[in-house]
N, C-alpha and C positions, 0 to 999 in steps of 0.2 A: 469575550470569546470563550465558548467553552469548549472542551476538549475531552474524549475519553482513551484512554488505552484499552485497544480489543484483544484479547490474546487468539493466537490465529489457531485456532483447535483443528485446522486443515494442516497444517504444518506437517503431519505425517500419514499423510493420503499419499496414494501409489498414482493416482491422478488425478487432473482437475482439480489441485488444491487452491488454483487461484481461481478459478470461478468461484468454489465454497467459499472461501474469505472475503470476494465479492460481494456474492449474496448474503453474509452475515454482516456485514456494514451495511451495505443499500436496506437490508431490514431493520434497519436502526433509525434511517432517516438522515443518515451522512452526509454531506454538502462536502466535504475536500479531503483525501486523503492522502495524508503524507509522510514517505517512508524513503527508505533507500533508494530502492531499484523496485520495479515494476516488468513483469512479465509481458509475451502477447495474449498469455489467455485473462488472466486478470487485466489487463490494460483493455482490451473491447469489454468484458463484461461489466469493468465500472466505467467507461465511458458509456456504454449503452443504459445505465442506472441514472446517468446523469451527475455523476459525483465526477469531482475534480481530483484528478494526482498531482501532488507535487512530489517532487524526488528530488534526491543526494543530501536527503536527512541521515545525519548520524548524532550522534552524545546524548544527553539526558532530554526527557523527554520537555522538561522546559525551555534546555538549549533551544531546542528545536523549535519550538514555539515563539520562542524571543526569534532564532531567524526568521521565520517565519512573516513574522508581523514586520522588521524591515524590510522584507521584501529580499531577502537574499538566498531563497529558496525558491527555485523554477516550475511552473506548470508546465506540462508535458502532456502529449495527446498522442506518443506510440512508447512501444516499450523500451526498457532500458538496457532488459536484457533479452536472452536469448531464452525458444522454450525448454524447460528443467533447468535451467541455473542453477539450483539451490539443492537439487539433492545431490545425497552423499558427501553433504559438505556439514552438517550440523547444523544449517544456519537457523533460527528462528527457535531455538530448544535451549 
């Protein structure tokens, strides 16, 4: 399995940060992406890419991976949160 850390350089757009983050993974050639939580604008624009979300990843990024591969990490096909969840909150910085 290989894996990279994207760092989300949308992370401070005023909008449409999850589309950009989106579209900077599906241009990489992404097959699953797995994070915490997942918006609705991000959650269509990588479903419509054809990439998978998995969610309610947290700790190191190997943690994540080790759950991952047992199988204790869920695919999801709508979002997890609400839209703007994350700003004003510092998350992802």
């Amino acid at each position: 399995m290989q894996f990279e850390a994207i760092p989300n350089t949308a992370s401070d757009a005023t909008g449409g940060a999850g589309i950009q983050a989106a579209q900077t993974i599906a241009n990489k050639g992404v097959k699953v992406v797995i994070t915490g939580d997942v918006g609705p604008n991000a959650s269509g624009a990588l479903s419509a890419a054809g990439i998978a979300i998995v969610t309610g990843a947290f700790g190191t990024v190997k943690e994540v991976v080790d759950k991952f591969k047992r199988g204790e990490l869920q695919r999801t096909g709508v979002p997890t949160v609400s839209r703007h969840f994350g700003i004003g909150r510092g998350l992802g910085r």
